[in-house]
C-alpha positions as CSV (number, residue, x, y, z in Angstrom):
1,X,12.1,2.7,37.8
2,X,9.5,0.7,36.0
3,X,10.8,-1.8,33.1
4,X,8.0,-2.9,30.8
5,X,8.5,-6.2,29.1
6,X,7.9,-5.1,25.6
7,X,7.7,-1.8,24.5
8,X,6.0,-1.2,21.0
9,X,6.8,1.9,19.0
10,X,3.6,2.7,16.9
11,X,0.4,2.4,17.4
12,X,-0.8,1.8,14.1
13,X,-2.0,-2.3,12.9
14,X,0.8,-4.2,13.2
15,X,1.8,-2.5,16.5
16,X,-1.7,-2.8,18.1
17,X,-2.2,-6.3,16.3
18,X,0.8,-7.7,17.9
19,X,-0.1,-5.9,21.1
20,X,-3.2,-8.1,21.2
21,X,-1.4,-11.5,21.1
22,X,1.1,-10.7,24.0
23,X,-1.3,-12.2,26.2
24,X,-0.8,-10.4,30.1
25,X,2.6,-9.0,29.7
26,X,3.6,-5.8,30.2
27,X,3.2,-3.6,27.4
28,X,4.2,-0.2,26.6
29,X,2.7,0.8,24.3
30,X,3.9,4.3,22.3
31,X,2.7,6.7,19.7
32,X,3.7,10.0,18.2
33,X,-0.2,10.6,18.0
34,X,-2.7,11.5,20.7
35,X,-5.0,8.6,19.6
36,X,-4.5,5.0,18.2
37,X,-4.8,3.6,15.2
38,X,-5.4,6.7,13.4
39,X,-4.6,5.3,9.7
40,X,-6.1,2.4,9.9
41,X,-9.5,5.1,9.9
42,X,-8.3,7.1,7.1
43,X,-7.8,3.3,5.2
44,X,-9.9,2.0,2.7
45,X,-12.4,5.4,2.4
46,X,-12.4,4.9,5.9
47,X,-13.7,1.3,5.4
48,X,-10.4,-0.2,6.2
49,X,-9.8,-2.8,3.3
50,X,-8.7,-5.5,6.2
51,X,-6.9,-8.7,3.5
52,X,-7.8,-10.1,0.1
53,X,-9.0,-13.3,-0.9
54,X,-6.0,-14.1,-2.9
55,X,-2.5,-13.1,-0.8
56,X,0.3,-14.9,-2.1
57,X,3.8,-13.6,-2.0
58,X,3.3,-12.3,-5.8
59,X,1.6,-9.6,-4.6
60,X,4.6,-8.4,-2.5
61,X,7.5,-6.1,-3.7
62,X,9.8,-8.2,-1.0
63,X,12.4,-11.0,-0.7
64,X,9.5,-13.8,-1.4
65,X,11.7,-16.1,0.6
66,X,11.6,-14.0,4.0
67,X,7.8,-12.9,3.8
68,X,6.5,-16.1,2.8
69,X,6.3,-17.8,6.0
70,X,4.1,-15.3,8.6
71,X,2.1,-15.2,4.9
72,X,1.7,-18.9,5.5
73,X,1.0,-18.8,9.0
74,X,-1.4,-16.4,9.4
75,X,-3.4,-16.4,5.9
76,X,-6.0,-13.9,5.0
77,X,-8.2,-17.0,6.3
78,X,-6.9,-16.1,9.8
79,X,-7.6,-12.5,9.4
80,X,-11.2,-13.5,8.7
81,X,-11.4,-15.6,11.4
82,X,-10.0,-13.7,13.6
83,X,-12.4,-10.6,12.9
84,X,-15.6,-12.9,12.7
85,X,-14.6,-14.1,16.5
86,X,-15.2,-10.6,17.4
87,X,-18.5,-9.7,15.3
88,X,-16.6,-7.7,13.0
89,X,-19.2,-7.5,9.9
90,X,-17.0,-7.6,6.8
91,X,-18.3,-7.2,3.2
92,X,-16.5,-8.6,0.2
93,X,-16.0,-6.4,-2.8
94,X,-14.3,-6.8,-6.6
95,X,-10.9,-8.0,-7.0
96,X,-11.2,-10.5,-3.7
97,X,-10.9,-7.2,-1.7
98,X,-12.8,-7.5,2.1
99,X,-13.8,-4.2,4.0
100,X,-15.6,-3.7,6.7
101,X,-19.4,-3.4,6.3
102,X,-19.8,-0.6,8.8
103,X,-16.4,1.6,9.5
104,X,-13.1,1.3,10.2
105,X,-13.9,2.5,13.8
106,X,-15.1,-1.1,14.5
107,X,-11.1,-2.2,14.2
108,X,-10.2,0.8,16.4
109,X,-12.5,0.0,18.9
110,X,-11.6,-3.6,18.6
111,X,-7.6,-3.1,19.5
112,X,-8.8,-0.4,22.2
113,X,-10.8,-3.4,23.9
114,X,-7.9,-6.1,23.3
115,X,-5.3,-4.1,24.3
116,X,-6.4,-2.4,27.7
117,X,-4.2,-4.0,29.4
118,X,-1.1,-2.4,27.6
119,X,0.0,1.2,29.1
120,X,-0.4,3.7,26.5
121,X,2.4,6.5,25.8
122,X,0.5,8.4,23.2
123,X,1.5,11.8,22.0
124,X,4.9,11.0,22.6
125,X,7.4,11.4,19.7
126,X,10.4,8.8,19.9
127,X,13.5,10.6,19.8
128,X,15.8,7.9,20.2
129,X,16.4,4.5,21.6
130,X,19.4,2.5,23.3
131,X,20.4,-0.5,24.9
132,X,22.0,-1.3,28.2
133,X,20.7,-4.2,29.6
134,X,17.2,-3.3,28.9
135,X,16.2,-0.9,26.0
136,X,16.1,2.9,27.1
137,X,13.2,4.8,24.5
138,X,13.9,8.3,25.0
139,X,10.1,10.3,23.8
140,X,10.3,14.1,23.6
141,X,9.0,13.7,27.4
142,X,10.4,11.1,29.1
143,X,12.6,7.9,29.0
144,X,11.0,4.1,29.3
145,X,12.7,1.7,30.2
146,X,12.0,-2.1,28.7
147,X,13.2,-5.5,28.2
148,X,12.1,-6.5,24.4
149,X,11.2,-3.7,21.8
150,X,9.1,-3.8,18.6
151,X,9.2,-0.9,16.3
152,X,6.1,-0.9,14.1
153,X,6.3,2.4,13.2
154,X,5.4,1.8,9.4
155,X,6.9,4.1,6.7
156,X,6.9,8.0,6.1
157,X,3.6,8.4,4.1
158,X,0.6,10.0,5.5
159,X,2.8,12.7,8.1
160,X,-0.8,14.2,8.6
161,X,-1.9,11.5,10.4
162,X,1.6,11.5,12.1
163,X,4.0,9.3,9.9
164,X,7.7,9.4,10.3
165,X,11.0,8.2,9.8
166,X,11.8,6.8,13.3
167,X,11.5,3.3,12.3
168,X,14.5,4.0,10.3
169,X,16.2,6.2,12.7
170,X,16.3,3.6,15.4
171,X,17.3,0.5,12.8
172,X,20.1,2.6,11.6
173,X,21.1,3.1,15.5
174,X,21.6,-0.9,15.8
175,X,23.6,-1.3,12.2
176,X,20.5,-2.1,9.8
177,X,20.6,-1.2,6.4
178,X,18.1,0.9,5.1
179,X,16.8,0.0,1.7
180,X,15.8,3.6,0.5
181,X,12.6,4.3,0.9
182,X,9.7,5.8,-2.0
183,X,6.3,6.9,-2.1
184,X,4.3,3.9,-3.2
185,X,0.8,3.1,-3.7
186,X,0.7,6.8,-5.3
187,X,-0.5,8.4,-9.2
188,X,1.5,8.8,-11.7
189,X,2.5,12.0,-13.0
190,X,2.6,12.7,-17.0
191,X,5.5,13.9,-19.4
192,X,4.5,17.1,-21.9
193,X,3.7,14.1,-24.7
194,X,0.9,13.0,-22.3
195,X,-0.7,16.5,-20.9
196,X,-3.6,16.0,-22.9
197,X,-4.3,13.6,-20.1
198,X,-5.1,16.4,-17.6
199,X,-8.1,17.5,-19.2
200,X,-10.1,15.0,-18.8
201,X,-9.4,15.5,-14.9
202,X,-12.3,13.2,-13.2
203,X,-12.8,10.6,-16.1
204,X,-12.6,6.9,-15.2
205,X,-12.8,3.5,-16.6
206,X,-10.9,0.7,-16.6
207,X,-7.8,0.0,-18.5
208,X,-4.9,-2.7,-18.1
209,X,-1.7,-1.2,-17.1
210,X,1.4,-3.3,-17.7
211,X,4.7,-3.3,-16.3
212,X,7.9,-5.4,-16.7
213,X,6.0,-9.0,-16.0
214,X,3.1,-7.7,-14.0
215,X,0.0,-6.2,-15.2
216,X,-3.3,-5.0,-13.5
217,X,-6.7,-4.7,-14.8
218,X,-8.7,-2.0,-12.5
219,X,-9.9,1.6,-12.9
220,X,-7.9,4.1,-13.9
221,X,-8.6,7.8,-12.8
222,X,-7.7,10.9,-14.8
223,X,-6.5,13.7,-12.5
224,X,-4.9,17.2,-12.8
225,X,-1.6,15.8,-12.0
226,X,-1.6,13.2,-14.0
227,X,-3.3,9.2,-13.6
228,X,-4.4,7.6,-10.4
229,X,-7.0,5.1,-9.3
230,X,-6.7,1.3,-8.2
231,X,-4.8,0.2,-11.8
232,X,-2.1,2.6,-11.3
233,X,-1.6,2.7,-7.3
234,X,-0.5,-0.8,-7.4
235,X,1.8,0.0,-11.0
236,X,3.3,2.5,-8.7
237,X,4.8,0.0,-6.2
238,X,7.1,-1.8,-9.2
239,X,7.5,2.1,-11.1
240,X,10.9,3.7,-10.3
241,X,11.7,5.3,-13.6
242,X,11.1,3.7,-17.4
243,X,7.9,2.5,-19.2
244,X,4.6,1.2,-18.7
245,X,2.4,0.1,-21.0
246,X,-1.9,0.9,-21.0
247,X,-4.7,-1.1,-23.0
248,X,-7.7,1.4,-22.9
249,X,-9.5,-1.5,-24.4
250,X,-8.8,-4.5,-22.0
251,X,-12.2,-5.9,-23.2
252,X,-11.9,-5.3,-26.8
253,X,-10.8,-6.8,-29.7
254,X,-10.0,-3.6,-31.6
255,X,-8.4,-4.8,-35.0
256,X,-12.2,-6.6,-35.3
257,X,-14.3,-3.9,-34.6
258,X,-12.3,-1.3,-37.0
259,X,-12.6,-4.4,-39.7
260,X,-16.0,-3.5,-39.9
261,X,-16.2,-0.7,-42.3
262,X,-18.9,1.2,-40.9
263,X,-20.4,4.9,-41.2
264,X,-20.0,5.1,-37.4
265,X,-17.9,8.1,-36.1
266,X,-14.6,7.2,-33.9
267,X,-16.3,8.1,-30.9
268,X,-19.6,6.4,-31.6
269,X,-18.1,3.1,-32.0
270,X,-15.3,2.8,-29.6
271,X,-16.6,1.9,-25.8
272,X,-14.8,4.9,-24.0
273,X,-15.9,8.1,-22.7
274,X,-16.4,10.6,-25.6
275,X,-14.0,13.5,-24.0
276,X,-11.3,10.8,-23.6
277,X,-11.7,10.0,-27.5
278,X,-12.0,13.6,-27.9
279,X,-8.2,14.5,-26.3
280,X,-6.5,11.1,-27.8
281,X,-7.2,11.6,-31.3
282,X,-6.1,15.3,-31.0
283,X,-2.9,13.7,-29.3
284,X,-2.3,12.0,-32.6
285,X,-3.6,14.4,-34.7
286,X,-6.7,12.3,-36.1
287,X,-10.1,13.8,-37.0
288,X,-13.0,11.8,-35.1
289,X,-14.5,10.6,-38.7
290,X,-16.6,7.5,-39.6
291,X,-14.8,4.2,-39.7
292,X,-15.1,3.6,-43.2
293,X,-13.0,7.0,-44.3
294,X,-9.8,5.5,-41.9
295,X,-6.8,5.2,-43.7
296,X,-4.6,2.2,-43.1
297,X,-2.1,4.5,-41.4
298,X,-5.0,5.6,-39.2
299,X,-6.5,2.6,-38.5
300,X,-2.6,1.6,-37.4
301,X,-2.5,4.7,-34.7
302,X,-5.8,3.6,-33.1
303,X,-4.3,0.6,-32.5
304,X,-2.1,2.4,-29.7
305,X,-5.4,2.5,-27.8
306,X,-4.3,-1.2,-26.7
307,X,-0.6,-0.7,-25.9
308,X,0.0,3.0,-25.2
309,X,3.3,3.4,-24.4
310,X,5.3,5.7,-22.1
311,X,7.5,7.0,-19.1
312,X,5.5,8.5,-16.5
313,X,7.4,12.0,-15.1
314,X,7.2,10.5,-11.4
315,X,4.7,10.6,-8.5
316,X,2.4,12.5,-6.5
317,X,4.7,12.4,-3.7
318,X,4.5,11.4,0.0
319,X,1.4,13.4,0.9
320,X,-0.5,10.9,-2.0
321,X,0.8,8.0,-1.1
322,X,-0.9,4.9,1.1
323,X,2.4,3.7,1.8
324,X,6.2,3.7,1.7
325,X,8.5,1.0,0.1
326,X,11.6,0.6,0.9
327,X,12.5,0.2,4.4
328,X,14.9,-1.9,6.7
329,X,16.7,-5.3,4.7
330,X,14.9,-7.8,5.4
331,X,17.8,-10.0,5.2
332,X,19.4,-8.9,8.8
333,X,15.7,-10.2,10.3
334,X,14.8,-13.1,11.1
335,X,11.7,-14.6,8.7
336,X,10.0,-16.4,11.8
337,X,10.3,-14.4,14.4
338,X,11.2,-10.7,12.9
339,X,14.2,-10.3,15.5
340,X,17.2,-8.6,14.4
341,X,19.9,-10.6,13.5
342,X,22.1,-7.5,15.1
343,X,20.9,-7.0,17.9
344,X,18.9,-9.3,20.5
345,X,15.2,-8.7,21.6
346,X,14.6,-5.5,19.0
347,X,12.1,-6.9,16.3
348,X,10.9,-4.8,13.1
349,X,7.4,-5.5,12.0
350,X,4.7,-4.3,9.3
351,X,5.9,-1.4,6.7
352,X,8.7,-0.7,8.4
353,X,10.6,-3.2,6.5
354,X,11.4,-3.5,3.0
355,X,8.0,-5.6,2.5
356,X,5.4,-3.5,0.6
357,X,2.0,-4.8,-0.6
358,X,-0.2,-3.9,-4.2
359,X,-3.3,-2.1,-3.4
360,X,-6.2,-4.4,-2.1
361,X,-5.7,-5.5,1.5
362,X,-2.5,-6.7,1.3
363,X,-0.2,-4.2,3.2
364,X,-3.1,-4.8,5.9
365,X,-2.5,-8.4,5.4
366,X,1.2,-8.0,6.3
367,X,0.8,-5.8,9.2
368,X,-1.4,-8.7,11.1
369,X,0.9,-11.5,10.0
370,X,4.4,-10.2,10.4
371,X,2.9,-9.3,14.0
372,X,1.4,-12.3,14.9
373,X,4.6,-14.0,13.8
374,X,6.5,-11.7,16.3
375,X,3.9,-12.0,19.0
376,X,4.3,-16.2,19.1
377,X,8.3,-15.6,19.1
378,X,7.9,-12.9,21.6
């Protein structure tokens, strides 16, 4: 009977990152799917957004206390550093956000090359896992046996691409609490008020979406369903139910440009798409007319176009979202080494845990650091 010295559960980026920093130990290594890394292909467009120029813990829904030391230790800096090391050509795009130049593949292929010496369980769907003396992973095929076990099984969005809940399984198994997990990173759906919406299905621009204390200036994507695109993904992660608020005019100073008592129509003035004017001022019952006929009242209802308020009717679900939040406390790990406080030698790393990153690099960012964190313990 052959005892590994680490088995990792997951073979996604914080599973193969941490993988790669285990040095010559013996890894197995164990995935649901027959090939590795599989959603870190489908990420970024299949450009793999890799880390952000900016990652602080703000950009975190997370105890900032627990996540802000692998954060520290393994900056976005690292990430670049780390990637350049291996010719990885990375290209830097808005919002601080870096890709890479070519494809995602060239990360796949990377953590095939690093992690060759690991022995790789792949279409092998954990089913369970125990511990007496060593850990005992029981896959729908066969039982391995190990001394140390990471689960970096991430959360239960994308099940295409093999995504499940065994991360939470197996914490449950050993006494963790589960914090309970939501689609994140996901559209927005719209209430009856807000239908007019779905016409203009494939309209963007960008809009500033606040919520609570945070706010985010990006593009903002009118779908069938409801609104999507890089504004509202990342309003997603701090949505549970209640109201956000949208400029449509981040860039405007509106009460100065209706001052001017022009013979300009409504939709020849305003800098928006003439089909979104179109549907809002049928959502509030005003004629598109020339700026000089407004009324005060009307001039007052155009002023919603910078602070639109309402309750989104929820999300596009699981099959929409990049990731889950939620996850295993973070309070029963521990910060530096991401070993459970319950139970000795399991660690939980990446998206598994209650850690969950805005849209931009960050959950990527996470992945490698809570990893590499584990990997200097380990």
């Amino acid at each position: 009977m052959k005892i590994y010295d680490i088995a990792i559960i997951g073979a996604g980026a914080s599973g193969l990152m941490v993988a790669s920093f285990l040095g010559d130990k013996q890894i197995a290594l164990i995935d649901g799917n027959t090939k590795i890394g599989l959603k870190i292909l489908a990420s970024g467009g299949g450009k793999c957004n890799v880390t952000n120029q900016n990652v602080s813990t703000q950009n975190y829904l997370c105890n900032a206390d627990f996540a802000k030391y692998a954060l520290q230790n393994f900056t976005s800096e690292h990430t670049l550093s780390f990637l350049e090391k291996f010719n990885i050509p990375l290209e830097l795009r808005n919002h601080g956000q870096y890709f890479c130049k070519n494809s995602a593949r060239d990360i796949v292929e990377l953590f095939k090359k690093l992690n060759a010496h690991a022995t790789l369980f792949l279409a092998q769907k954990v089913k369970s896992v125990c511990f007496m003396e060593n850990f005992i992973i029981e896959t729908d095929s066969e039982k391995i046996f190990s001394k140390k076990c990471i689960v970096a099984s991430g959360g239960v969005s994308y099940a295409t691409l093999g995504a499940t809940d065994i991360g939470y399984k197996i914490a449950k198994i050993f006494g963790h609490t589960i914090k309970t997990p939501a689609p994140a990173l996901v559209g927005l759906c719209v209430q009856k008020e807000q239908f007019w919406m779905k016409n203009l299905s494939g309209i963007s621009f960008n809009v500033k979406i606040s919520i609570n204390e945070k706010s985010f200036t990006n593009e903002l994507l009118f779908t069938h369903k409801g609104i999507s695109g890089p504004a509202v993904l990342s309003t997603s992660l701090y949505w549970q139910k209640g109201k956000i608020i949208i400029d449509f005019l981040p860039d405007t100073d509106l009460k100065k440009l209706l001052h001017v008592r022009t013979n300009k129509q409504i939709s020849s003035l305003l800098p928006l798409p003439k089909r979104f004017i179109k549907e809002f001022l049928a959502s509030i019952n005003l004629q598109d007319k020339s700026i000089a006929q407004l009324t005060n009242v009307e001039i007052a209802s155009l002023q919603s176009l910078k602070n639109y308020i309402f309750a989104p009717a929820g999300n596009f679900g699981y099959t929409k979202a990049e990731i889950t939040k939620g996850g295993v406390c973070t309070d029963e790990i521990d910060a530096h080494s991401f070993e459970s406080k319950l139970q000795k030698r399991l660690y939980f790393i990446g998206e598994v845990l209650d850690v969950s990153g805005e849209l931009g690099g960050y959950n990527l960012q996470w992945a490698f650091a809570s990893a590499v964190a584990c990997a200097n313990h380990v």
